[in-house]
N, C-alpha and C positions, 0 to 999 in steps of 0.2 A: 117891354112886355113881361107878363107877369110867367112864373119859372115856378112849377110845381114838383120839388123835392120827392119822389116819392117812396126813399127808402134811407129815412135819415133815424138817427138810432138816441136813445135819451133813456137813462134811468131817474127816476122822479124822484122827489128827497124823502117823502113817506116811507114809499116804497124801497127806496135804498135805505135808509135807517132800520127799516125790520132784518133786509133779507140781511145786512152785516150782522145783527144778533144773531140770528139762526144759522148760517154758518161763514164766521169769520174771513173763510177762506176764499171769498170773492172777493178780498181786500189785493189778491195778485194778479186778478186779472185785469187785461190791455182795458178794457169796456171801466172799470172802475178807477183804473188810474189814469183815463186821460179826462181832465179838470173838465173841459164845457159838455163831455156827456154828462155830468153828474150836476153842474155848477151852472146854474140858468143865467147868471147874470154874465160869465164868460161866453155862456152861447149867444148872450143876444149882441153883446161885442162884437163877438165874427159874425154874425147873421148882418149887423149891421153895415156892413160891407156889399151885403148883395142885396138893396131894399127890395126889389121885385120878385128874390128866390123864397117861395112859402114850403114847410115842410110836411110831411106825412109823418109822424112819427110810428116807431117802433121800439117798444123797448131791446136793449141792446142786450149783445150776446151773452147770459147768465140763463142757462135755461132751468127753468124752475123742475122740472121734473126729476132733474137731474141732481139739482144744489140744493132744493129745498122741497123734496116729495110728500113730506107731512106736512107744510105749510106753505103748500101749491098753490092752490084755492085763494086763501087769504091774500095773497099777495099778488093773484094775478088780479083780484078786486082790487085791491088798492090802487096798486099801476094803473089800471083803468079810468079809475073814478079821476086820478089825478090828469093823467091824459086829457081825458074829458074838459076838465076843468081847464085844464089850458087852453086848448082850443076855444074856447067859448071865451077868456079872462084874454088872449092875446092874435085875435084873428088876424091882424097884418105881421104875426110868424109864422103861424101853424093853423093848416086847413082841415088838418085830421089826424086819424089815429088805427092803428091795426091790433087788436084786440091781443092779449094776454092770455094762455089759458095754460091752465093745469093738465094738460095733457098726461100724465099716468093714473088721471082718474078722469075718462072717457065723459064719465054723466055729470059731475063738478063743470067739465068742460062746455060739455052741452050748455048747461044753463049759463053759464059764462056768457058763451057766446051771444046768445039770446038776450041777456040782457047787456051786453057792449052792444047790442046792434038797435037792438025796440027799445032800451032807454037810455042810455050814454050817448046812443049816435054815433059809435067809432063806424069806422067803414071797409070792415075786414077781419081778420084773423091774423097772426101770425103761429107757425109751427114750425119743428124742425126737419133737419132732410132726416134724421132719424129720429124715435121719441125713444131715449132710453135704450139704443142700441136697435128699435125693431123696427123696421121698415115700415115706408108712409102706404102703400097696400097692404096691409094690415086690416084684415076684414072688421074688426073694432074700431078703427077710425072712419068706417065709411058712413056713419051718420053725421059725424061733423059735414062732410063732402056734400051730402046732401041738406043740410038744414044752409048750406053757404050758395047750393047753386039754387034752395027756394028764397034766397032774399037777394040771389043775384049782386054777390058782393065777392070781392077775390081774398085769398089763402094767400098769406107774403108767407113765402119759404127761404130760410136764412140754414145757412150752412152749420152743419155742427162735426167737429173733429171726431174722427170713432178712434177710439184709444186701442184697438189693434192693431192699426195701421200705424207706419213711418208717424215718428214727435214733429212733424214739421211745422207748426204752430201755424199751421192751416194755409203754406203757401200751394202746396198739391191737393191735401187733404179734402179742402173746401170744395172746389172745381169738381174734383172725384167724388163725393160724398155728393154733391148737389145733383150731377148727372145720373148718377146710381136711384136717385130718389125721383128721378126723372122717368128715368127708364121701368122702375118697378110701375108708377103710377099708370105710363102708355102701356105697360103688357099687362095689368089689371080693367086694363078696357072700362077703366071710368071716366071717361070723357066720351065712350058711347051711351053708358046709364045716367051721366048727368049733361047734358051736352051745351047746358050753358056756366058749366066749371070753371076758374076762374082761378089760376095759381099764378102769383110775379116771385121770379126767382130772380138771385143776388146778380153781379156780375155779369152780366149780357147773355145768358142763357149757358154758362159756364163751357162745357168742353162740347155740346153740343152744334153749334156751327159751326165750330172748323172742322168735325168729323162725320157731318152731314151726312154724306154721299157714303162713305163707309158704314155709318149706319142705316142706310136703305139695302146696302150689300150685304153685308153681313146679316142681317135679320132677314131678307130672302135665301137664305141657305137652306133655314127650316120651314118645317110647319107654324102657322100662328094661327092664335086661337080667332082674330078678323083679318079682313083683308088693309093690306097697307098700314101695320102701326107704324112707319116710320114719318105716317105725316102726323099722327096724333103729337108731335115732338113740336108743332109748329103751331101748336094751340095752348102753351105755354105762353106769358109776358114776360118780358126780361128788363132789368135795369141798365142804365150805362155807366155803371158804378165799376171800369176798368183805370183809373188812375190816368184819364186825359190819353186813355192811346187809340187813336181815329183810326187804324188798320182794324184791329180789334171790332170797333162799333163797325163796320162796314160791312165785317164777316158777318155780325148778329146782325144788320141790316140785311146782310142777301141773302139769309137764311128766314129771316121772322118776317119780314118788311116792316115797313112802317109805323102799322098800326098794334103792331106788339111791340113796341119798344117805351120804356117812360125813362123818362129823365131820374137820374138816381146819382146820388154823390159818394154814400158811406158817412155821409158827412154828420157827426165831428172827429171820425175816424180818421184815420189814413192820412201821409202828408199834408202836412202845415192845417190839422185838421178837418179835413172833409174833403179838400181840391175841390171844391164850387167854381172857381174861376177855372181852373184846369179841365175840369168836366165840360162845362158853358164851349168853352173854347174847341174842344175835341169834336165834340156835335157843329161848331158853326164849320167847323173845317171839312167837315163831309161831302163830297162829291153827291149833292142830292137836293133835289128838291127844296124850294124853301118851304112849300108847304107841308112836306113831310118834317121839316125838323120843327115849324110850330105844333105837329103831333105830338114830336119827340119831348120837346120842352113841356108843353103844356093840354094839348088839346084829349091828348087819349087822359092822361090822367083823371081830366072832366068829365068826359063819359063814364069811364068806368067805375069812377066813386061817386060816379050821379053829386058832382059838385054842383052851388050855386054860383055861377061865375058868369 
């Protein structure tokens, strides 16, 4: 059966050859020094191992806003167009693509988006849980929100370290940072303004199912500005991109159900590069449904990227 990747991560060679010009200093990080994110012909090597897993790509963690603010723009086009072109140049790897944007220039962004979606064809956005330190409710970003929930395509939200916090090179960091970006977006009540919104975050919905019930308590203590945000927490999509631990997916099962869950590896990340087989495996071991885990694998990701399949 066919296995729809849907948070696998890739910097293109264009696009990698500029952003090393403009600043050197992405030469240290994890995302450029491991070989098959950057090296196509290593990725199809390990791809070639799983013929039935196809992938979503994302460009991988270097956030442009951040490394390369004056030549944002440019390089989220590039990424793009080459994205694109894969997709369409190698269809039995990659099914799609989550759009790039310059996020410290809002309207750069805008137009980005608009055209990765009316003429690229990618099937999404990606942004970070923060843009440049300022939280994703940030009344400036709420046009992007809305131009994604009128073409009814989803926001991939990927973790970004805040350098105030503990150096943990993002083993706390991320899970905290992802929830945080979780939380501001449910107490910003935009997912009652746009209500067919659409965000897949990393890691199975990070610290938010195992602290479920704590947070419907704890946020009845106060006042809130609507009734019940602690279920807007469940209109969220998650990846299962935990490192093959089936305890783990089962919490983000009995918290999200089913049909917010996709299949997601990290992959060419993370042991022995991506854990596809590890991932595959953790999902078939779930005490569930088999039709829920053909969702998990495959079926939600076709709905919600309106794939041909």
């Amino acid at each position: 059966m066919i296995k729809i990747d849907a948070f696998a991560h890739i910097m293109t060679e264009k696009y990698l050859a500029k952003y090393r010009k403009i600043n050197p200093a992405i030469e240290k990080r994890i995302e450029v020094m491991t070989p098959p994110v950057v090296d196509l012909e290593i990725r199809f090597r390990l791809m070639s191992r799983y013929p039935n897993v196809l992938q979503m790509l994302t460009v991988a963690n270097v956030p442009l806003e951040t490394f390369a603010p004056n030549d944002s723009a440019e390089l989220a086009r590039i990424a793009n167009e080459e994205m694109a072109e894969l997709v369409i140049k190698y269809p039995d790897k990659f099914f799609g693509a989550a759009a790039a944007l310059p996020m410290n220039d809002i309207d750069a962004a805008l137009k980005e988006a608009e055209r990765a979606v009316t003429q690229l064809r990618l099937k999404g956005v990606q942004i970070y849980s923060r843009i440049n330190g300022e939280p994703l409710d940030n009344p400036k970003f709420k046009p992007l929100y809305a131009l994604m929930a009128k073409y009814d395509l989803p926001i991939w939200i990927h973790p970004a370290t805040n350098d105030k916090l503990d150096n943990d090179i993002g083993i706390f960091t991320w899970p905290f940072e992802t929830t945080c970006a979780m939380y501001r977006l449910v107490q910003s009540g935009i997912f009652l303004e746009y209500p067919n919104l659409k965000f897949i975050v990393h890691h199975a919905g990070a610290m938010v199912p195992f602290f479920g019930e704590r947070i419907k308590w704890v946020l009845s203590l106060v006042p809130q500005k609507f009734p019940n945000p602690h279920e807007h927490f469940k209109k969220f999509y998650v990846d299962t991109a935990v490192y093959g631990n089936t305890s783990a997916l089962m919490c983000s099962y009995e918290y999200y159900g089913a049909d917010h869950m996709l299949f997601g590896t990290d992959a060419p990340l993370g042991p022995r590069w991506g854990m596809v087989e590890d991932t595959i495996a953790s999902i078939e071991r779930m005490a569930i449904p088999e039709e829920d885990k053909q969702k998990i694998l495959k079926n939600n990701a076709v709905n919600l990227f309106k794939l041909a399949l």
